[in-house]
NUNU-729032 format. One record per residue: x, y, z of N, C-alpha, C, O in turn. Coordinates in steps of 0.2 Angstrom, whole numbers, padded with zeros to 4 digits, always signed. Each point is the difference from the previous one (the first is absolute). Layout:
XYZXYZXYZXYZ/...
//
This chain:
+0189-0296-0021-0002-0006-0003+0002-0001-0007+0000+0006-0003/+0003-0014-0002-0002+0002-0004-0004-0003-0005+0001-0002-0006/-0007+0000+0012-0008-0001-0005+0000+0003-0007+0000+0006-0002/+0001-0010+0001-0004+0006-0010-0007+0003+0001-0003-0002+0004/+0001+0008-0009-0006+0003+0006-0005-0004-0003-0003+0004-0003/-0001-0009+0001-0003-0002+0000+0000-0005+0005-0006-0002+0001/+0012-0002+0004-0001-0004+0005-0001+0006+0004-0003-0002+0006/+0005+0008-0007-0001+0002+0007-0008+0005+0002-0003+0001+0005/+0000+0000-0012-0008+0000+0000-0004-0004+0003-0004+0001+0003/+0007-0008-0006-0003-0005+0003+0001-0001+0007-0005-0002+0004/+0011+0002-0002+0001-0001+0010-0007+0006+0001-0006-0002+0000/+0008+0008-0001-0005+0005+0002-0006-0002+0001-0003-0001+0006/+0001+0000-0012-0008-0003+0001-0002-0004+0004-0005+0001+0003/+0009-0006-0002+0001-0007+0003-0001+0002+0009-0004-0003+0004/+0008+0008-0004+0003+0003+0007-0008+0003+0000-0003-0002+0005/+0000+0005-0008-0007+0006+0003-0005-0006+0001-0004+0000+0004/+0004-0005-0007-0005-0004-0001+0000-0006+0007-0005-0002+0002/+0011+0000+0001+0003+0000+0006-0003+0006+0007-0004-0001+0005/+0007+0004-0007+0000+0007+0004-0008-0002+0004-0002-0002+0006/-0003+0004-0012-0004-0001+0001-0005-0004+0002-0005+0002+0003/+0006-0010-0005-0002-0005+0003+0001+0000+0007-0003-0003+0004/+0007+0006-0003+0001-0002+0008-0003+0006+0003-0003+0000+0006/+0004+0004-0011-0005+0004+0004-0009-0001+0004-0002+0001+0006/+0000-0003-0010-0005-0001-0002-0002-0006+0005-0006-0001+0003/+0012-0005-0002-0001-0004+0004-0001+0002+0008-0002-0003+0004/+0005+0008-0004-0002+0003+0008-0002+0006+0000+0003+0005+0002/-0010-0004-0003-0001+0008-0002+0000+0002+0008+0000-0004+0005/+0001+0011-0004+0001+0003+0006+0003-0003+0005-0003+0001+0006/+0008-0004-0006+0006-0001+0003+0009+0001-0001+0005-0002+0003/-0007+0005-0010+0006+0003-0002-0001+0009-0003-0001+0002-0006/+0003+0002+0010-0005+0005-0004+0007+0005-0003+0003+0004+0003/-0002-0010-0011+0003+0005-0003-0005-0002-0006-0004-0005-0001/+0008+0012-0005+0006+0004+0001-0001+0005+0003-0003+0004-0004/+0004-0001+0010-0002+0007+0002+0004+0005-0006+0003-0001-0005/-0006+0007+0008+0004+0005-0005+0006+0002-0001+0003+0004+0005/+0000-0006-0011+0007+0003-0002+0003-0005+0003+0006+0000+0002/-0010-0010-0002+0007-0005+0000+0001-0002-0005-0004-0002-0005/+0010+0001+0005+0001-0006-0006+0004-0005+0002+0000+0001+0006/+0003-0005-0009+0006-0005+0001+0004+0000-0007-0003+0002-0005/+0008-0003+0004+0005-0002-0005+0002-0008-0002+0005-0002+0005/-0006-0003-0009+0002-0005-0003+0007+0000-0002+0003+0004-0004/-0001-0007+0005+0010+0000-0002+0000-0007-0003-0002-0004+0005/+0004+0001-0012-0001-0004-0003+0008-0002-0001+0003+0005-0002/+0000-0011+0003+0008-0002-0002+0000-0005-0002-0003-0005+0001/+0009+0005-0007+0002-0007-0004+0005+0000+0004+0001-0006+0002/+0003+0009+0001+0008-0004+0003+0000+0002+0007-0003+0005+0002/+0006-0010+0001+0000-0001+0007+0004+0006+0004-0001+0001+0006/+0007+0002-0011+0004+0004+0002-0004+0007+0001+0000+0004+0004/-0002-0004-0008-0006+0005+0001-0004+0003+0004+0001+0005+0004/-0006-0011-0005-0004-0002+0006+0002+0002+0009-0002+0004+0005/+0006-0008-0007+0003-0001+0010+0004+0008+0002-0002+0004+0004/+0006-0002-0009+0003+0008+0002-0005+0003+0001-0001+0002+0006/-0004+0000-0010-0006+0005-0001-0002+0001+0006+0001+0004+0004/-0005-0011-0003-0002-0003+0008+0005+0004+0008-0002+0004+0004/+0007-0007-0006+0005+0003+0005+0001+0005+0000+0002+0002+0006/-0002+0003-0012+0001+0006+0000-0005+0005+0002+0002+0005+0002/-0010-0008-0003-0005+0003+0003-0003-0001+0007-0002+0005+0003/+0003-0012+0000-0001-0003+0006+0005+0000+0004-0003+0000+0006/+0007+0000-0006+0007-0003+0004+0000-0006+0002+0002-0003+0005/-0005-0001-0012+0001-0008+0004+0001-0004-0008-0001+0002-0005/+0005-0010+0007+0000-0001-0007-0007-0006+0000+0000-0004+0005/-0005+0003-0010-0004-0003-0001+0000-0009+0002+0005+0000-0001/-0007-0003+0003+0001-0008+0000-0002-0001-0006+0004-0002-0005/-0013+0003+0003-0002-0005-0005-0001+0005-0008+0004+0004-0001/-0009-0005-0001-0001+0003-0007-0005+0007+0001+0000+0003-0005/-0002-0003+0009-0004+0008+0001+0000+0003+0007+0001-0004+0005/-0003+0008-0003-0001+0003+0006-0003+0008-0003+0000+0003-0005/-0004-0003+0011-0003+0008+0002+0004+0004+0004-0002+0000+0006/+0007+0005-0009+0003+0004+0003+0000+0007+0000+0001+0002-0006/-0002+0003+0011+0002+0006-0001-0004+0003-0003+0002+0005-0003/-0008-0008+0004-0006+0003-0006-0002-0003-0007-0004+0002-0003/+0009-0006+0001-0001-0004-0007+0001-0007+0000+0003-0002+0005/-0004-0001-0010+0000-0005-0001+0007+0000-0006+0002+0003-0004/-0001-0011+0008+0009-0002-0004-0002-0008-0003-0001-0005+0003/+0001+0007-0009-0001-0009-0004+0006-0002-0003+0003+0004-0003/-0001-0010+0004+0006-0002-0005-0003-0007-0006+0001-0006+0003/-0002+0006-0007-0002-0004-0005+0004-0004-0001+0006+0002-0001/-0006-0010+0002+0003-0004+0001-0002-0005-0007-0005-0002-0001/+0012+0001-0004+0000-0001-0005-0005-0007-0003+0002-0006+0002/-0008+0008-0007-0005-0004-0001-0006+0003+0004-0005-0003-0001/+0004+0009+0005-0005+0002+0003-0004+0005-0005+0002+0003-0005/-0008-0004+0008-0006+0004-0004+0002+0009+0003+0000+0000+0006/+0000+0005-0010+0000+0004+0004-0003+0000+0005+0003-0001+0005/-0010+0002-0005-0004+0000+0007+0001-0007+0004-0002-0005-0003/+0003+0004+0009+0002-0007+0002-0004-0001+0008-0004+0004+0003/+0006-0008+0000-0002-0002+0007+0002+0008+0004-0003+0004+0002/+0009-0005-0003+0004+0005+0005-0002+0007-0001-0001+0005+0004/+0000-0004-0011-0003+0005+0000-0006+0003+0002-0001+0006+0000/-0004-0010+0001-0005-0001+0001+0000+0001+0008-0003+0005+0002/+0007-0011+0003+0000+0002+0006+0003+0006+0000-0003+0005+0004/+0008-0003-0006+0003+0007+0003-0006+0006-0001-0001+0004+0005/-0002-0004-0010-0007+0005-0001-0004-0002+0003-0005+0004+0001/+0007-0010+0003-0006+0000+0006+0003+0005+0010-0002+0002+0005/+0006-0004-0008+0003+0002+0008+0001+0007-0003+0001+0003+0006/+0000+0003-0009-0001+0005-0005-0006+0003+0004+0001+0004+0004/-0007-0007-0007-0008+0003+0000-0003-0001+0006-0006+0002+0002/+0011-0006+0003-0001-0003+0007+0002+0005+0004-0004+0003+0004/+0010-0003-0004+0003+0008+0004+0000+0007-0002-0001+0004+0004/+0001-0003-0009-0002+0005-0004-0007+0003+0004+0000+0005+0004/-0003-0007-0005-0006+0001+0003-0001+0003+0007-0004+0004+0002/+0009-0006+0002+0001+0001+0008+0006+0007-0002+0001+0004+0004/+0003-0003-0010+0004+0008-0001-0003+0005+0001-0004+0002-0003/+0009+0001+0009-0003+0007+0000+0007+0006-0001-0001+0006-0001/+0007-0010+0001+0006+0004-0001+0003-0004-0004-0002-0006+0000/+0008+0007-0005+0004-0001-0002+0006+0004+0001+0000+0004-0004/+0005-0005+0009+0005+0003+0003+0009-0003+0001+0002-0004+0004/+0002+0007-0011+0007-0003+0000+0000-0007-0002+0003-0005+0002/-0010+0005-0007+0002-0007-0001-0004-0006+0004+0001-0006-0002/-0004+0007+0009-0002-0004+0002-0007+0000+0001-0002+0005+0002/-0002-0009-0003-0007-0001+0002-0003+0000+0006+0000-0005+0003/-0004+0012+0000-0002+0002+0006-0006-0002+0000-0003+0001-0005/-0002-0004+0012-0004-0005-0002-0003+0005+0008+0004+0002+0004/-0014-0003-0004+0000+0003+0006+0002-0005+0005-0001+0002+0006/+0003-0008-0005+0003-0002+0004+0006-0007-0002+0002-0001-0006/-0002-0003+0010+0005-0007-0004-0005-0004-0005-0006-0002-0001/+0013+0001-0003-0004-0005-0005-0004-0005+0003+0000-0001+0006/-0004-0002-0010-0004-0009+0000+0006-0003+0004+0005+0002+0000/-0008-0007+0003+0007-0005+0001+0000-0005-0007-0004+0000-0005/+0010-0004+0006+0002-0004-0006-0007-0004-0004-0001+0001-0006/-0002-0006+0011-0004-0003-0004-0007+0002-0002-0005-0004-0002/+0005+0013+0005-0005+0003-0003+0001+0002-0009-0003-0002-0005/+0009+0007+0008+0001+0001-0008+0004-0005-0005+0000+0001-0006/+0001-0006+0009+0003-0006-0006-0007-0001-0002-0001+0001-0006/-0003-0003+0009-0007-0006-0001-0004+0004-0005-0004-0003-0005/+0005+0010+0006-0005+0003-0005+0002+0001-0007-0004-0001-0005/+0013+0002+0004+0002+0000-0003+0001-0006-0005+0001+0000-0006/+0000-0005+0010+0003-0006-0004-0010-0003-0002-0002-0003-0005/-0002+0005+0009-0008-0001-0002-0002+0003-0007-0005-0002-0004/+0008+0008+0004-0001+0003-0007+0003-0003-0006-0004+0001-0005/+0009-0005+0005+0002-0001-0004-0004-0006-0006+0002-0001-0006/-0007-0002+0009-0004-0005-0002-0004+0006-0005-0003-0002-0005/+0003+0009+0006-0002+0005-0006+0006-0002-0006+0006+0000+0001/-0008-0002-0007+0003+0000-0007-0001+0004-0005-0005-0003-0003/+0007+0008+0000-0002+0002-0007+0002-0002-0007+0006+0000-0001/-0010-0001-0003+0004-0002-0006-0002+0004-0006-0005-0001-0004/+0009+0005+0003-0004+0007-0004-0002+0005+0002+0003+0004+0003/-0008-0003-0003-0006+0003+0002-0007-0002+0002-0006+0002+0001/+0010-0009+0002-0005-0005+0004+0000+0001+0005+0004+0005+0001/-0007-0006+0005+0000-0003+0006+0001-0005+0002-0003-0004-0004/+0005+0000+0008-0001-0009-0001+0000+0001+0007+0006+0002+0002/-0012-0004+0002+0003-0001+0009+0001-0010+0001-0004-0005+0000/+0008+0005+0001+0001-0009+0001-0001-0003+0007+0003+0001+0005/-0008-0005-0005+0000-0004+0005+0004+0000+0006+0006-0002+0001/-0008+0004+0003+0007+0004+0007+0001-0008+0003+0006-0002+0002/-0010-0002-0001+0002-0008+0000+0004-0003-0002+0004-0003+0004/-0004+0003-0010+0005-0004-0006+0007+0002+0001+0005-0002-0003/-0003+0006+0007+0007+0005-0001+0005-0003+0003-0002-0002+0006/+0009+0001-0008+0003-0006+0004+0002+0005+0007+0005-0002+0003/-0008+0007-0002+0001+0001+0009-0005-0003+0004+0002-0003+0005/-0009+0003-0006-0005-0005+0003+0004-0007-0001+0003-0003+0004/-0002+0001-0011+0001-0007+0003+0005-0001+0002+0000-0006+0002/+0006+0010-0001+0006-0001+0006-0003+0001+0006+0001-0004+0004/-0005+0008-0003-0002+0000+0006-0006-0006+0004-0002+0000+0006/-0001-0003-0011-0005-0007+0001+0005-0004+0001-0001-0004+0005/+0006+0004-0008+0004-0008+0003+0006+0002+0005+0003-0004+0003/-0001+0011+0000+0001+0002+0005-0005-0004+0005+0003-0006+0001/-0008+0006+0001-0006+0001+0001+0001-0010+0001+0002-0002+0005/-0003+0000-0010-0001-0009-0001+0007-0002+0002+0002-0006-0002/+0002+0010+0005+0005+0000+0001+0004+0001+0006+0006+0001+0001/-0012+0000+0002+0000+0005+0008+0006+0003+0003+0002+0000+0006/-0001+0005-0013+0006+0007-0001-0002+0004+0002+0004+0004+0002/-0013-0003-0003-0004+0008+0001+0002+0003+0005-0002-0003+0005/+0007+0008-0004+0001+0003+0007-0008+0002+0004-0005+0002-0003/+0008-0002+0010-0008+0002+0002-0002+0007+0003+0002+0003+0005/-0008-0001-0009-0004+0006-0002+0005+0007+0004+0003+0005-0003/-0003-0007+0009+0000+0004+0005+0008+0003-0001+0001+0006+0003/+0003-0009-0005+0008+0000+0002+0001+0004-0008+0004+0005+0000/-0009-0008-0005+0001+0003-0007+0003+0006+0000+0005+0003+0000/-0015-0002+0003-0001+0010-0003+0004+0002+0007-0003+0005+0004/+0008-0007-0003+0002+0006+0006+0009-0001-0004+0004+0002+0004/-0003-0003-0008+0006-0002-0002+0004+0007-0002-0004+0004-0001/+0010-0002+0000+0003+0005+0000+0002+0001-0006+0001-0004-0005/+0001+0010+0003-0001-0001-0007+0009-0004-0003+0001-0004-0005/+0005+0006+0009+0005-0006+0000-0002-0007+0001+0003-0005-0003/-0007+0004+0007-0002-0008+0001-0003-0002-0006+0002-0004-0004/-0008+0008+0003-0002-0002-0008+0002-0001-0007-0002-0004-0005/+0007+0008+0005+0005-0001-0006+0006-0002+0003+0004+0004-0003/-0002-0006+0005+0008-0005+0001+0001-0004+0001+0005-0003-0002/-0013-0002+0005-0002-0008+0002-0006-0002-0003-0006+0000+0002/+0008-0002-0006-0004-0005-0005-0005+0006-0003-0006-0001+0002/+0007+0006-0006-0003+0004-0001-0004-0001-0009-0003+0005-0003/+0004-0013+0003-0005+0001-0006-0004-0004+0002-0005+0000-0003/+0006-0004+0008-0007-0004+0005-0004+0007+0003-0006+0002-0001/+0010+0000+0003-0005+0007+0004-0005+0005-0005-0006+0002+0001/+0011-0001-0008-0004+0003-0005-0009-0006-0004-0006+0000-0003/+0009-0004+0006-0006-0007-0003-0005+0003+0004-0006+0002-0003/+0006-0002+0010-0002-0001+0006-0004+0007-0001-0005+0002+0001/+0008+0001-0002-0003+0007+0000-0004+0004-0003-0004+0005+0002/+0004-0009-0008-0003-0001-0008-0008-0004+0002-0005+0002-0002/+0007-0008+0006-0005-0002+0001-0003+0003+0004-0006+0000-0002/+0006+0002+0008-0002+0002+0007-0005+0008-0005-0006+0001+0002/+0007+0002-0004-0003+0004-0005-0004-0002-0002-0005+0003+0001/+0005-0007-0005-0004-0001-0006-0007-0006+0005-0006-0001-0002/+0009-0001+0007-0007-0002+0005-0003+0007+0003-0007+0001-0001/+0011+0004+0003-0004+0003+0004-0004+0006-0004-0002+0005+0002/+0002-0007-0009-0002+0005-0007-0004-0006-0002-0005+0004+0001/+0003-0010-0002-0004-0006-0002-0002-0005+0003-0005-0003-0002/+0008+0001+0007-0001-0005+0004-0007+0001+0005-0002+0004+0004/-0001-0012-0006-0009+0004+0004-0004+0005-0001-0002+0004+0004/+0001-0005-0011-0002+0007-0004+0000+0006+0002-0005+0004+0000/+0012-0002+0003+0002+0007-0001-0001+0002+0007-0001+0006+0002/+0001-0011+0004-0004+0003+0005+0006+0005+0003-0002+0004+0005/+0008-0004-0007+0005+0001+0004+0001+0008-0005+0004+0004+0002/-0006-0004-0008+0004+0006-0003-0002+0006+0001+0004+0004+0001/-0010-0002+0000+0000+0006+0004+0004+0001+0005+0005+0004-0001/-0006-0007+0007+0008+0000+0004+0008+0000-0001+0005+0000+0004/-0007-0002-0011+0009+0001+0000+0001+0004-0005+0005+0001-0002/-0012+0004-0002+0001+0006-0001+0001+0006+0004+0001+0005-0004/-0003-0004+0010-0001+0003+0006+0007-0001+0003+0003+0005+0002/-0002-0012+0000+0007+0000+0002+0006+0002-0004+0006+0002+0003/-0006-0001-0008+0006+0000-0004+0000+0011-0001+0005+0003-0001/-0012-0001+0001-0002+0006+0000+0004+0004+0006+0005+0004+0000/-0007-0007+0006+0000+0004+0006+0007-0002+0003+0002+0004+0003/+0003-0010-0005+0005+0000+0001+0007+0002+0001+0005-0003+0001/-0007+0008+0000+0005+0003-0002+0006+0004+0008+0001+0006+0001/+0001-0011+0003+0002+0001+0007+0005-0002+0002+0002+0000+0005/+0000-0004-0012+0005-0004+0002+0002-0006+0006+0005-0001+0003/-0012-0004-0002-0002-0002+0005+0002-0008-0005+0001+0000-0006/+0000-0006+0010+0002-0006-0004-0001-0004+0004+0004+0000+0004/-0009-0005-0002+0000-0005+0005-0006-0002-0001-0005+0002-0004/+0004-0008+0010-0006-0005-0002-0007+0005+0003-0006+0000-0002/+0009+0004+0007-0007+0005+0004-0003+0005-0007-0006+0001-0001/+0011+0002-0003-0003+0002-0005-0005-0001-0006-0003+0003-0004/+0006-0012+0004-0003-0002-0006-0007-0001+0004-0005-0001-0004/+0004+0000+0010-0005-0003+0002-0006+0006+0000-0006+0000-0001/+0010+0005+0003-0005+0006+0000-0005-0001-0006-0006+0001+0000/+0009-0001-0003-0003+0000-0009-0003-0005-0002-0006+0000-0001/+0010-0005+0002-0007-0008-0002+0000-0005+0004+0000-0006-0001/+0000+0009+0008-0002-0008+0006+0004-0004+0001+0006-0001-0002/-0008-0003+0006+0006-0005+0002+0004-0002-0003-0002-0003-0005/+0007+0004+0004+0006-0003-0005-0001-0009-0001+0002-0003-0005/-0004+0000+0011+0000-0007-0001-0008-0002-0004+0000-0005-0003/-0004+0008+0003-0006+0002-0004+0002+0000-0008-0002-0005-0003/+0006+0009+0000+0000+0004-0006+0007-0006-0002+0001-0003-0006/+0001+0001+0011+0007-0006-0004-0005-0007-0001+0001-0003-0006/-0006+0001+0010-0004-0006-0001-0004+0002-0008-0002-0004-0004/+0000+0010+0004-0004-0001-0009+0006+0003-0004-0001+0000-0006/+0007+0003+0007+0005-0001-0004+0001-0006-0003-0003-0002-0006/+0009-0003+0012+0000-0006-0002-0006-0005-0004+0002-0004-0005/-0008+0005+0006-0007-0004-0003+0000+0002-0007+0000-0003-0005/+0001+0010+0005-0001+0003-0007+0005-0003-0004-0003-0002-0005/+0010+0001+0006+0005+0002-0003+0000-0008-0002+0003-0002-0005/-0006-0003+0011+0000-0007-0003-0006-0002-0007+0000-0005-0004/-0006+0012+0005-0005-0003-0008+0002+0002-0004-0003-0002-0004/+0010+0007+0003+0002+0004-0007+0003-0005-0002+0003+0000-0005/-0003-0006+0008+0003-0004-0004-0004-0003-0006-0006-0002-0001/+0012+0001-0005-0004-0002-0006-0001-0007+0000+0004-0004+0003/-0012+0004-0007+0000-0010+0003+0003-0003-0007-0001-0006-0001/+0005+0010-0006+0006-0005-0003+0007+0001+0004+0004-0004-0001/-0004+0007+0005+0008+0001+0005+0000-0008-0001-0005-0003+0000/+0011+0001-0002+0003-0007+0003+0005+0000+0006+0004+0004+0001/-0006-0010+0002+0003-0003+0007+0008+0002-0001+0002-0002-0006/+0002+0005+0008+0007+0002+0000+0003-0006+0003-0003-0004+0004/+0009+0003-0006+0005-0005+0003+0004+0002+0006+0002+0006+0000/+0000-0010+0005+0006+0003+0004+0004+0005-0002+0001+0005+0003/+0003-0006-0009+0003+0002-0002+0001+0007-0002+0005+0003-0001/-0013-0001+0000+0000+0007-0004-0001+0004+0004+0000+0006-0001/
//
């Protein structure tokens, strides 16, 4: 990186104070840091940079501004950004997310006791965290409502784009990122943030349990159901929910938008 060390104090801090909030937001369903983990932060002003690093530790070249690979995380600072930013934030989430499930680190590759989350497991949590902001040595947790992935996903929704429930969570993780994959990141974003707040919380215990016990590499509607019931149950207070986040200054959209 070449933060000056005073921006690069600041990510840090930035980074633990993050870290931590999320921690916090799920106590005992992520049980890190066991002993002797760590992760590594990789901070980049050039994209040349960036993407070889990447390739050269993963064997793949990156699509967007961050990723969690190989054990570390990979940021590329896109000019006008705050050190610590969204992406950074998400990637420290998908970090402290599977981290948690390491029991080896082997050749570079992340050994887990079974297959990862499917996609809109590990997206939802991750792009969920991101509504964690720090500013200094602040915390700021921001309204998970207000975030334009809920509101892409309310007018999905008033838009009757919502895919439905059942087809969602079995989706693959090529399906999820190749087709409409920032509809799905919305979508997944909010499907979280209902089943962590939505009807005071009735569903979070089970989806700390679920996201816990996970680990089997199993994808489909029978498994989501095992966890929280009817799948047509949980999409009926989904969608209900996702129509009161609406704010009552939102203005009437036009065709057009």
């Amino acid at each position: 990186t070449t933060l000056s060390a005073a921006q690069a104090r600041t990510f840090l801090k930035s980074a633990e104070i993050h870290r931590d909030a999320v921690m916090r937001e799920f106590p005992g369903m992520i049980d890190y840091p066991q002993d002797g983990q760590s992760f590594v932060i990789n901070v980049f002003e050039k994209h040349h940079d960036y993407s070889t690093t990447v390739r050269q530790m993963a064997g793949w070249t990156p699509a967007g501004p961050g990723v969690f690979a190989a054990g570390q995380v990979f940021i590329l600072l896109e000019p006008g950004d705050p050190p610590f930013n969204d992406t950074a934030a998400h990637e420290i989430a998908h970090a402290v997310f599977i981290m948690g499930k390491v029991f080896d680190v082997a050749g570079g590759v992340i050994m887990t006791l079974g297959e990862r989350h499917c996609s809109w497991v590990q997206e939802g949590f991750a792009t969920y965290c991101e509504s964690y902001t720090t500013i200094g040595d602040r915390e700021i947790i921001q309204g998970y409502g207000s975030g334009e992935y809920l509101t892409k996903a309310r007018r999905m929704l008033e838009d009757d784009l919502l895919p439905a429930l059942g087809e969602f969570v079995a989706l693959s993780g090529d399906d999820f990122n190749e087709h409409n994959a920032f509809n799905n990141y919305c979508v997944a974003c909010a499907l979280t943030a209902y089943l962590l707040n939505g009807e005071s919380a009735k569903y979070r215990e089970k989806y700390y349990s679920f996201v816990s016990t996970y680990l089997r590499g199993a994808r489909d509607k029978e498994t989501f159901e095992t966890a929280f019931g009817k799948v047509e149950d949980v999409e009926k207070g989904f969608q209900e929910w996702l129509e009161r986040m609406k704010p009552p200054e939102e203005e009437p959209r036009g065709k057009g938008d």
